[in-house]
PyMOL CGO cylinders between C-alpha atoms (Angstrom):
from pymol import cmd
from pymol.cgo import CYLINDER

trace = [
    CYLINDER, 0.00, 0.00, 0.00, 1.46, 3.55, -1.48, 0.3, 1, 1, 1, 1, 1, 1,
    CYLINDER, 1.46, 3.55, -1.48, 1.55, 6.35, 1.30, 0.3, 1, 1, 1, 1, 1, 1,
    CYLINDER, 1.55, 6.35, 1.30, -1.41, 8.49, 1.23, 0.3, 1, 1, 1, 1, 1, 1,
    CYLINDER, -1.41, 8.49, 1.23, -0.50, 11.38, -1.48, 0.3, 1, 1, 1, 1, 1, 1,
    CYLINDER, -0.50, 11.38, -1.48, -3.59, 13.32, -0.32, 0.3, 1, 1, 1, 1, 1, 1,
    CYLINDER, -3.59, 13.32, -0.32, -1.95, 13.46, 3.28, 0.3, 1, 1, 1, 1, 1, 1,
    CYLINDER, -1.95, 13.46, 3.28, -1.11, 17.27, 2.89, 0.3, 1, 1, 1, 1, 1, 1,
    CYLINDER, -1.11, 17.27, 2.89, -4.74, 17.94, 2.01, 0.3, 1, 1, 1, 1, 1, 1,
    CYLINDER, -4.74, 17.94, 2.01, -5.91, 15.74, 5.11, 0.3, 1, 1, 1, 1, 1, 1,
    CYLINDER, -5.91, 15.74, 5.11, -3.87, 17.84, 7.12, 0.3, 1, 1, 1, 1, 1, 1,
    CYLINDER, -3.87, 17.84, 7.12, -4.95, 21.07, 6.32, 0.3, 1, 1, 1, 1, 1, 1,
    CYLINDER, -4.95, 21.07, 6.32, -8.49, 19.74, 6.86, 0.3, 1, 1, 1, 1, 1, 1,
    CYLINDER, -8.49, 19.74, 6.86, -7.49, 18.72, 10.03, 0.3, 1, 1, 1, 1, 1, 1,
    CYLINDER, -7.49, 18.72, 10.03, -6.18, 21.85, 10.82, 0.3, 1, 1, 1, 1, 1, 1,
    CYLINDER, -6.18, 21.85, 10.82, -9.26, 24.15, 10.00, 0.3, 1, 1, 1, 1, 1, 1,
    CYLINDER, -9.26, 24.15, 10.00, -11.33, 21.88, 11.69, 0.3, 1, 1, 1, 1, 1, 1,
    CYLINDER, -11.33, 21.88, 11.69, -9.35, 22.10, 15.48, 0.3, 1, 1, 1, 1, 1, 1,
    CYLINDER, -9.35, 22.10, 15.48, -9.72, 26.00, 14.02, 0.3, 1, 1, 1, 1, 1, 1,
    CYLINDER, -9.72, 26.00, 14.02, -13.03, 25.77, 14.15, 0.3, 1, 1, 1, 1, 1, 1,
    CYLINDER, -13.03, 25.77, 14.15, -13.43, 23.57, 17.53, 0.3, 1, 1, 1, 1, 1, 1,
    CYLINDER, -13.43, 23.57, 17.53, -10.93, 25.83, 19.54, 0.3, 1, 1, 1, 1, 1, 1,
    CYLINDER, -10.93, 25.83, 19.54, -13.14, 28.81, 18.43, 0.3, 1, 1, 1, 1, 1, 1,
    CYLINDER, -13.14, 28.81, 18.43, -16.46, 26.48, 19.49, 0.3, 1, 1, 1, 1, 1, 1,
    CYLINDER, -16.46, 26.48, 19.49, -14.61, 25.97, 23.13, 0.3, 1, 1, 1, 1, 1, 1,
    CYLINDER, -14.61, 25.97, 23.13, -13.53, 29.69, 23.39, 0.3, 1, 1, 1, 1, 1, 1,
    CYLINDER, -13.53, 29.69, 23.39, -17.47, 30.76, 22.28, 0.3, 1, 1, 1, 1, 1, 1,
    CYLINDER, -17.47, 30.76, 22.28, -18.58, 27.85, 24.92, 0.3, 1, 1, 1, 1, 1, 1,
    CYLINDER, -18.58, 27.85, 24.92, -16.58, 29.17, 28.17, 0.3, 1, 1, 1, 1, 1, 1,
    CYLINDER, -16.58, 29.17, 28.17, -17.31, 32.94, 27.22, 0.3, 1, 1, 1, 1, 1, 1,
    CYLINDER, -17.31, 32.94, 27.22, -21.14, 31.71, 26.76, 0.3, 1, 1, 1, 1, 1, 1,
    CYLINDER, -21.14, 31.71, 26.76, -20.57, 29.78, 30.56, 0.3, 1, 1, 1, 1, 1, 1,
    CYLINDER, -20.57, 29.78, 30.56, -19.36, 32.87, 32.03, 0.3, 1, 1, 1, 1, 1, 1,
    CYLINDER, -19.36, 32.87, 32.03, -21.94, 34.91, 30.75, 0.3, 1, 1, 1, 1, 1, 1,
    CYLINDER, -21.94, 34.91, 30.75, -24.24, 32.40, 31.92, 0.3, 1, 1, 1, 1, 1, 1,
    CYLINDER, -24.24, 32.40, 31.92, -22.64, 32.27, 35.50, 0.3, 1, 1, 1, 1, 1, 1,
    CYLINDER, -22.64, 32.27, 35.50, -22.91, 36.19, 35.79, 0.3, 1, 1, 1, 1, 1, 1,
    CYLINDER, -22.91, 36.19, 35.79, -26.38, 35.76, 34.86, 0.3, 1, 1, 1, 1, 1, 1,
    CYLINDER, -26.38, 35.76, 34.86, -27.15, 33.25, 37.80, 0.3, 1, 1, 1, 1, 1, 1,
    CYLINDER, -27.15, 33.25, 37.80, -25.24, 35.57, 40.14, 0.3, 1, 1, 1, 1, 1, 1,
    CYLINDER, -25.24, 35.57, 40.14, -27.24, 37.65, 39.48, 0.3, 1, 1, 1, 1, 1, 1,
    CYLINDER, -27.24, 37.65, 39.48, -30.45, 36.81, 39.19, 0.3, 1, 1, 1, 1, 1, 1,
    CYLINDER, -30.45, 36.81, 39.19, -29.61, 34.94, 42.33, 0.3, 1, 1, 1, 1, 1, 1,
    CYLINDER, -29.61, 34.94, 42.33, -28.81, 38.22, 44.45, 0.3, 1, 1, 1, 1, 1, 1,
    CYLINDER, -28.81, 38.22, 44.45, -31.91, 39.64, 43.06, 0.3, 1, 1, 1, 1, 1, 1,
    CYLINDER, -31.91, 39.64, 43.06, -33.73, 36.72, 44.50, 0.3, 1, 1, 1, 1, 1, 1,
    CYLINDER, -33.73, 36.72, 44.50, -32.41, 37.41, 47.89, 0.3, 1, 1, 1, 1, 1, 1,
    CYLINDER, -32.41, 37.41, 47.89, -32.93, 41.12, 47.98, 0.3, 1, 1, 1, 1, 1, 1,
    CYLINDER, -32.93, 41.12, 47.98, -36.51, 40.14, 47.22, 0.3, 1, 1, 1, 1, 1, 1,
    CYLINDER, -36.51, 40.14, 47.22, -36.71, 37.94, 49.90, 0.3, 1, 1, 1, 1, 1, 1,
    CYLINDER, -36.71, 37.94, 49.90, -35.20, 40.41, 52.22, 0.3, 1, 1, 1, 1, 1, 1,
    CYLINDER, -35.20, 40.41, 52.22, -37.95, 43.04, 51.14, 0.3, 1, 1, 1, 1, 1, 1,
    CYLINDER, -37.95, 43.04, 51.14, -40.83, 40.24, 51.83, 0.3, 1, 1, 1, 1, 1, 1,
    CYLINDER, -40.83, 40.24, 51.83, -39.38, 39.76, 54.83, 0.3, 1, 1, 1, 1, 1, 1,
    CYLINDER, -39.38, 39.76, 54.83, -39.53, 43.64, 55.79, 0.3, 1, 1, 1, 1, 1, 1,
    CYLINDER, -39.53, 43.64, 55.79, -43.19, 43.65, 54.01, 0.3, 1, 1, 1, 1, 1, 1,
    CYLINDER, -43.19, 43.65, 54.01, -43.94, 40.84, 56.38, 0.3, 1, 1, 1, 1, 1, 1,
    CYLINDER, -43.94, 40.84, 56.38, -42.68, 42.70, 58.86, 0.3, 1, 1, 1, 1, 1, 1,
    CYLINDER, -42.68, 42.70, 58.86, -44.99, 45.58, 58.34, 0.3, 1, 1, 1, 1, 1, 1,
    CYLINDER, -44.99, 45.58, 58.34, -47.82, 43.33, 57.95, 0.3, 1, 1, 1, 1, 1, 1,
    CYLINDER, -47.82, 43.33, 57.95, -48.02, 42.24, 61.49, 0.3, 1, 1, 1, 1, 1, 1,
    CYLINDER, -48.02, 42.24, 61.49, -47.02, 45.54, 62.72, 0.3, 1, 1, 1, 1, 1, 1,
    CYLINDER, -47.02, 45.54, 62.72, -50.24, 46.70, 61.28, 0.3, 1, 1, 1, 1, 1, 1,
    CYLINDER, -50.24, 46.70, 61.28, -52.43, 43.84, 60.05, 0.3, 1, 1, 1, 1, 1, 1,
    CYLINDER, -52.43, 43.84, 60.05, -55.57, 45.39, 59.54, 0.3, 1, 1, 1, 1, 1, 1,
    CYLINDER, -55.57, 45.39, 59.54, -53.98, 48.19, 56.81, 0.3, 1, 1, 1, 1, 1, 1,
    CYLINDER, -53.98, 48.19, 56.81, -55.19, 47.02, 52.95, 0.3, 1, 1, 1, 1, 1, 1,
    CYLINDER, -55.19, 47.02, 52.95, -52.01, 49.17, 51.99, 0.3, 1, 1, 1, 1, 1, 1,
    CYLINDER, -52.01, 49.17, 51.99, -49.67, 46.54, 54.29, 0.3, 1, 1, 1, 1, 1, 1,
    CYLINDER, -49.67, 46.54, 54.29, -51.53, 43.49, 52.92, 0.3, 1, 1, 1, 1, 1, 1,
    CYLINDER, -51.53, 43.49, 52.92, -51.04, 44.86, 49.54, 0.3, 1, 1, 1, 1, 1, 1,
    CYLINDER, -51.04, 44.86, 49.54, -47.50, 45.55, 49.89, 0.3, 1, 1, 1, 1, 1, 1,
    CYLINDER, -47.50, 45.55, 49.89, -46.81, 41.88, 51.50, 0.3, 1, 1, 1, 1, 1, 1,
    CYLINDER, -46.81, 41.88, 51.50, -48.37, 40.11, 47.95, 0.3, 1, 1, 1, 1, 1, 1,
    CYLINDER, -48.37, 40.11, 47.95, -46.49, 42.22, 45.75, 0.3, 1, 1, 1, 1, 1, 1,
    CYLINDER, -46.49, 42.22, 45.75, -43.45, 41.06, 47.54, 0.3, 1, 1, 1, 1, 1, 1,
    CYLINDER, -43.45, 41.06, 47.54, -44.22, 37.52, 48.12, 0.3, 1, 1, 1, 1, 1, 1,
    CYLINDER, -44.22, 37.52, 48.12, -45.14, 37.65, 43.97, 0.3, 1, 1, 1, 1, 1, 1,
    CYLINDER, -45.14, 37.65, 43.97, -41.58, 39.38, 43.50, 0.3, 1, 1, 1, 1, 1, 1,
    CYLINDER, -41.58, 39.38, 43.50, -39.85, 36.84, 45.34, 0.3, 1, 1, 1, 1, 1, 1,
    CYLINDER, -39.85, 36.84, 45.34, -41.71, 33.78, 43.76, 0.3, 1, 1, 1, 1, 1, 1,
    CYLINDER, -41.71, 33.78, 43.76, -41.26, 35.28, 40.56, 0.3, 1, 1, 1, 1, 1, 1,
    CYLINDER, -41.26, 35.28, 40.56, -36.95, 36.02, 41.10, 0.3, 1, 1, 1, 1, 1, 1,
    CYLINDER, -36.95, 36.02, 41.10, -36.35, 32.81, 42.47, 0.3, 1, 1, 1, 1, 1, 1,
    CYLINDER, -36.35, 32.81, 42.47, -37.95, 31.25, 39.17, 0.3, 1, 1, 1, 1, 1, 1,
    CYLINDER, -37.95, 31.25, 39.17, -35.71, 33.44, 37.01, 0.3, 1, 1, 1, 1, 1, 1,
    CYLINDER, -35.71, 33.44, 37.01, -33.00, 32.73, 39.38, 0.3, 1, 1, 1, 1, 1, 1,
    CYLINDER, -33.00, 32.73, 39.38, -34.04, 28.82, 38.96, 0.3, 1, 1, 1, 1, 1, 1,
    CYLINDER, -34.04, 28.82, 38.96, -34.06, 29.36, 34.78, 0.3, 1, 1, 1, 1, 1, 1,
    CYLINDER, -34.06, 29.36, 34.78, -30.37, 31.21, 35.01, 0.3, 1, 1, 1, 1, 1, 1,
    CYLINDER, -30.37, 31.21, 35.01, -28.89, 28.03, 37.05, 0.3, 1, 1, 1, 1, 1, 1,
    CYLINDER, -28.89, 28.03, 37.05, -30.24, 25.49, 34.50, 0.3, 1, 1, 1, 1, 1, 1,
    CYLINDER, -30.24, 25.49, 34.50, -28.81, 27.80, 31.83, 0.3, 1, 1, 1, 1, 1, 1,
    CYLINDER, -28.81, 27.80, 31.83, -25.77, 27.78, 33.24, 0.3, 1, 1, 1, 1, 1, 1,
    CYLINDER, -25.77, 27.78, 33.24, -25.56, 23.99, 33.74, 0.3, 1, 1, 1, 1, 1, 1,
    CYLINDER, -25.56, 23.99, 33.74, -26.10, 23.60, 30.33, 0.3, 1, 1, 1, 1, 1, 1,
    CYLINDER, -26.10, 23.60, 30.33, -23.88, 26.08, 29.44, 0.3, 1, 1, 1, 1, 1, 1,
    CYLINDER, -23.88, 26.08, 29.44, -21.08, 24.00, 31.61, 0.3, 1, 1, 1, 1, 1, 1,
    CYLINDER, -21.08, 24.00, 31.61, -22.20, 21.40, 29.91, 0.3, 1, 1, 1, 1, 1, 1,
    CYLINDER, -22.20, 21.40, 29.91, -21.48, 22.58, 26.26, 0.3, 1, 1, 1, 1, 1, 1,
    CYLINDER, -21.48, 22.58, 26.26, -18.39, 23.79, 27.11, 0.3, 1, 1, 1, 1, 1, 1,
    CYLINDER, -18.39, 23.79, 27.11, -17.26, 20.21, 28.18, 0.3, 1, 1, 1, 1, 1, 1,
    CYLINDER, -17.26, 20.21, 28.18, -18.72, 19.01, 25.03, 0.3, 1, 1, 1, 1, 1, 1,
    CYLINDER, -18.72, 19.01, 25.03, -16.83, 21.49, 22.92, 0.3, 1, 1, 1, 1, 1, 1,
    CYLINDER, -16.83, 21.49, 22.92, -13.47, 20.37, 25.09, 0.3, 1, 1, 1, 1, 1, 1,
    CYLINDER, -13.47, 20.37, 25.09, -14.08, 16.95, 24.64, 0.3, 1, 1, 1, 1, 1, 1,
    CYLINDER, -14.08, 16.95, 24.64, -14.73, 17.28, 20.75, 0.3, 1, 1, 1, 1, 1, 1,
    CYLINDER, -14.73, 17.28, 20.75, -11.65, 19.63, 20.40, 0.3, 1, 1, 1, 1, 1, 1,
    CYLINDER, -11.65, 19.63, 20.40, -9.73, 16.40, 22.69, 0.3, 1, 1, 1, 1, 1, 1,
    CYLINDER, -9.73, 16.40, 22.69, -11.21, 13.48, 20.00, 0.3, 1, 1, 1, 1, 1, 1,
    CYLINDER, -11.21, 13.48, 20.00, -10.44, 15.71, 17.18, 0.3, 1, 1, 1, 1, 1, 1,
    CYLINDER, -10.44, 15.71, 17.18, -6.43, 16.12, 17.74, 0.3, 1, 1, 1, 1, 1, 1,
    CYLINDER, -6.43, 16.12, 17.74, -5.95, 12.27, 19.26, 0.3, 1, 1, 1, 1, 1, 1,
    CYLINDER, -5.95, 12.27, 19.26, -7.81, 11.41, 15.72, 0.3, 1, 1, 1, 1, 1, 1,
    CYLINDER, -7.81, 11.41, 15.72, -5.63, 13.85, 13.99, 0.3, 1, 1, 1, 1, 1, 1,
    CYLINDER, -5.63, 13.85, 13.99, -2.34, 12.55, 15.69, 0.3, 1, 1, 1, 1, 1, 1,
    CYLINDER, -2.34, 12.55, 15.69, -3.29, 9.13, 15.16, 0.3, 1, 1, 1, 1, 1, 1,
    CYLINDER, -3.29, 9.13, 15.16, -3.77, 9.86, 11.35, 0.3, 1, 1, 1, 1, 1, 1,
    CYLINDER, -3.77, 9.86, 11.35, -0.62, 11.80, 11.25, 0.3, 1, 1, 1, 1, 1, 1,
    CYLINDER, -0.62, 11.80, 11.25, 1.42, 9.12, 13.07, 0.3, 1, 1, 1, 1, 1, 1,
    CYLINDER, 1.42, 9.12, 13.07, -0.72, 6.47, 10.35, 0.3, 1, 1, 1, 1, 1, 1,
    CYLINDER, -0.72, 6.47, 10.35, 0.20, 8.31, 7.65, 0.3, 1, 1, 1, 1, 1, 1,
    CYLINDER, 0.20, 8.31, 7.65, 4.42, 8.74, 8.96, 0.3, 1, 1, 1, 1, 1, 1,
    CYLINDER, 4.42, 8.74, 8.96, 4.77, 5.01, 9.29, 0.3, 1, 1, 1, 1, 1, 1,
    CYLINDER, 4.77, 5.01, 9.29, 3.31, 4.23, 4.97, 0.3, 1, 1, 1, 1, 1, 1,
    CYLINDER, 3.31, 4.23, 4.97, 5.78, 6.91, 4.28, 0.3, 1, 1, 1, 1, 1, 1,
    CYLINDER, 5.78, 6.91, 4.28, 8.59, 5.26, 5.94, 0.3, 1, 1, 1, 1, 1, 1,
    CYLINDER, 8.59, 5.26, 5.94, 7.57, 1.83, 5.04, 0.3, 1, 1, 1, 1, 1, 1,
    CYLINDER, 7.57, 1.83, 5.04, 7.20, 3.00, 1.34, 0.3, 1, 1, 1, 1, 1, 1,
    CYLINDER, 7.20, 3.00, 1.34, 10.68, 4.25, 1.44, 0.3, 1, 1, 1, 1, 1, 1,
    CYLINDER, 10.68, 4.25, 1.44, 12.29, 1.37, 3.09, 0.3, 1, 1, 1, 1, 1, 1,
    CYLINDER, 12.29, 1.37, 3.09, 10.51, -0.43, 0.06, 0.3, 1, 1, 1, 1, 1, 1,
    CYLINDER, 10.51, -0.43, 0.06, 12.37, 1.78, -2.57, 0.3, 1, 1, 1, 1, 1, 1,
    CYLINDER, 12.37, 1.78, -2.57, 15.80, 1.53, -0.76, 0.3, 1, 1, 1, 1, 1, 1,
    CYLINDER, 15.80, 1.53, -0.76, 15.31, -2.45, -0.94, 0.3, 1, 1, 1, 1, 1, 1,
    CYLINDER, 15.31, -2.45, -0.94, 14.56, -2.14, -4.58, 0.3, 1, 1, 1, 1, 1, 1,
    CYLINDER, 14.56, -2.14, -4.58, 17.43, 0.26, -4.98, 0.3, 1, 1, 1, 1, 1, 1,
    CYLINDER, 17.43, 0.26, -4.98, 19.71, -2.34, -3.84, 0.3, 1, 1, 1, 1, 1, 1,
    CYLINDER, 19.71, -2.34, -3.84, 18.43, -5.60, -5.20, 0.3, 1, 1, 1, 1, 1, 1,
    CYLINDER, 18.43, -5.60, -5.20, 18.26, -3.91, -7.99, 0.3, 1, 1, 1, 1, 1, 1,
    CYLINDER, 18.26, -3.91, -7.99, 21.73, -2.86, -8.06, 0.3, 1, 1, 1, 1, 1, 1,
    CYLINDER, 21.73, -2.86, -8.06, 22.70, -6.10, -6.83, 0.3, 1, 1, 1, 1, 1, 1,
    CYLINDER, 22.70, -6.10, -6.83, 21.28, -7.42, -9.89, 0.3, 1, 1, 1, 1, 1, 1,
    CYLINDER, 21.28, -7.42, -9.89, 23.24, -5.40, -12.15, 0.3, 1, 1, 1, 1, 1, 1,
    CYLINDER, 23.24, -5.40, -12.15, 26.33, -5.84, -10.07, 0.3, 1, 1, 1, 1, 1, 1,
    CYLINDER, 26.33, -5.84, -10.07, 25.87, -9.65, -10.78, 0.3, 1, 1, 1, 1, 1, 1,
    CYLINDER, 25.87, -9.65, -10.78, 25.03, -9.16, -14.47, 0.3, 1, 1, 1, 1, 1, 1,
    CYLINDER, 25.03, -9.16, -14.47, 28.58, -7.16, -15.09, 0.3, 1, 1, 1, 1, 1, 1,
    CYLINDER, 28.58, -7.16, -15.09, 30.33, -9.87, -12.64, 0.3, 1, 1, 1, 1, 1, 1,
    CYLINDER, 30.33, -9.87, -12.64, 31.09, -7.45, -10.70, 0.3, 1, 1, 1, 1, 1, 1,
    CYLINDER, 31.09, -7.45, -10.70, 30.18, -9.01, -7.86, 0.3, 1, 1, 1, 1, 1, 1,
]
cmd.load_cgo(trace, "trace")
């Protein structure tokens, strides 16, 4: 079997490619950092909300029979149940996020042990192709060697 004369071409495929997986993995951890900032965040603003029901609540038995108090205690129980969902939504995003940037890594990891493996493939038929020429070279020479009497 000849060594692959299309190796060059395989190689610079192989090269775009880990191109275009390294900028997948950079894309994936700035998208998981994004993502983290966003469940910071949306974290804290569940906790100031629960803070402020707990001062609402706070007002509301100081005062139980004011509409106003009442009032203000549902808003903030509504506030709070509605920032820890969004808080809830921006940690799932972010464990997917994690997620895709392990996916990317381990993609970008498969992609260069293939591409090494191919490589190191393609290295051995080109040194078993030459060893085959040298051995021709010299029975060949041998040959003519013996056809003189030379040898």
């Amino acid at each position: 079997m000849s060594a692959d004369n299309r190796a060059p071409v395989l190689a610079r495929i192989a090269q775009m490619r880990e191109q275009r997986l390294t900028r997948a993995l950079i894309e994936a951890r700035e998208a998981a950092a994004q993502a983290h900032a966003a469940a910071s965040a949306a974290e804290a603003a569940r906790a100031a909300a629960e803070r402020a029901r707990g001062d609402a609540r706070l007002l509301f038995q100081a005062s139980p029979a004011c509409p106003q108090t009442r009032l203000w205690l549902d808003r903030r129980v509504a506030e709070e149940i509605g920032a820890a969902a969004r808080a809830s939504d921006q940690r799932a995003r972010h464990e997917l996020a994690v997620d895709a940037q392990g996916a990317a890594g381990r993609a970008l990891d498969q992609h260069r042990a293939r591409s090494e493996s191919v490589a190191a493939h393609h290295q051995t038929l080109r040194r078993a192709e030459q060893r085959r020429a040298e051995d021709r070279v010299d029975s060949e020479a041998a040959a003519f060697l013996l056809s003189r009497g030379w040898a």
